[in-house]
Structures are given as C-alpha cells and as structure tokens.
C-alpha angles and dihedrals in degrees: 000000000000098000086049088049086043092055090049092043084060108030097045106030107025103088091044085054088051092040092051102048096044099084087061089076089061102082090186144009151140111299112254077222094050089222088301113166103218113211100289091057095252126127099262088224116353128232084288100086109060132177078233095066101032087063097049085046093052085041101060090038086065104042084047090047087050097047093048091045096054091047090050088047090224114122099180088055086071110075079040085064107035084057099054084042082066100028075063093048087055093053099060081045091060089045091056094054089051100044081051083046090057095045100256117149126221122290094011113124126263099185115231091355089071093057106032098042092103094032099062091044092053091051086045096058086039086058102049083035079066087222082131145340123249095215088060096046107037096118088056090047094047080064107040092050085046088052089044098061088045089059097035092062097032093055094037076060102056087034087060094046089051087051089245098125125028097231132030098253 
C-alpha cells in the first residue's frame, strides 16, 4: 500500500509540485493581469502572478513531466502530466483572483486554499483526462493533499529564511 501511494505521490503529482514552486525563483515580472481593475474595483491578480513566473512555472512542469515520464518508461504518460502541471498553474491562478475577490492582499494567508490550490486543479485535469477517477483514488488524494500541505508549509519556511519569499506561507 504505501509503494503503490508513493508511485502515485510521484507520478501523478511530482511535475505539478515542481510546477508550483518554480515561480518563486522570479523575483519580478510583468502581471499576468498588466495592472487591469476587474468590476469590483479590485486589481483582477495583483503584481504577484507574472508571465515571468508562469513560464518558469510551465518550464519546469514540463522538464519534471519528461523526467517522470522517462523513469516510469512510459512516454504517453507525459503530455498527461505537463497538463496537470498547468492545470495546476492555473489553479493558483484561479486562487489569486479569488483571494483578490475576497479582498486578500498579496501575500496574506488563505488557509488550505493556499496549498492545495494547485493540487486540486491538477486532480481535476487527471480526472477529465480520465487517468484516474477521483472516486476510485480518494484514499490516495486525501494523502497526497495531506502531504502536500506538509510540504507546502515546510518548503514556503525554508523559501522565506533564503529570502526567497517575503512571508513564511
């Protein structure tokens, strides 16, 4: 059970990690957004989603696809991967526009949302992918998304004390 769990942590989930913590690297850029005020007079992203970053992110989804791919010596399982890897960018995306929607600056905290943002978009293109159905591997995503916070907050720590990140989450 838990080789088979680990093997799904890494194949399925590995190049959206990747994916996810590669735009912290891009300390500026150009907003995906360019500054627009969406209806409620609020900035529709905020500064903190660049093209930048969305490129290194999309980058380093599809080197991290590849590489899985290739260990798992299975080479259609790697647009199946570099897709979830940006559905997961978008999902952070997504997340930013509604932290923005709820009136949360940048940078300020939206519990679980904030870690599993990518997470839950990249099961989400799995599943109408039809790689797997949440329904039969819910046990193994309840995990993963628990692993997933664990690392989330452990790796935004040690972001924030390399100066990396400007707060610890």
């Amino acid at each position: 059970m838990l080789n088979d769990f680990l093997v799904f942590l890494i194949k399925y989930y590995g190049a959206a990690m990747v994916a996810n913590a590669m735009p912290v690297f891009i300390r500026e850029g150009t907003p995906i957004d360019r500054g627009l005020i969406w209806v409620d007079g609020k900035r529709l992203l905020g500064n903190g989603k660049t093209w930048e970053g969305l490129c290194m992110g999309i980058l380093g989804g599809y080197l991290a696809a590849l590489s899985i791919s290739i260990f798992f010596k299975d080479t259609l399982l790697f647009p199946k991967l570099w897709i979830a890897s940006i559905a997961g960018l978008l999902g952070d995306i997504i997340e930013s526009f509604l932290k923005r929607r709820l009136g949360i600056r940048r940078g300020d905290p939206l519990p679980l949302l904030d870690q599993l943002d990518f997470a839950i978009a990249s099961t989400i293109a799995y599943h109408l992918m039809g790689e797997f159905s949440i329904f039969d591997k819910i046990s193994f995503i309840i995990l993963t998304f628990t692993i997933i916070i664990i690392l989330h907050i452990t790796t935004n720590t040690i972001a924030y004390l390399m100066k990396l990140k400007d707060k610890p989450w």
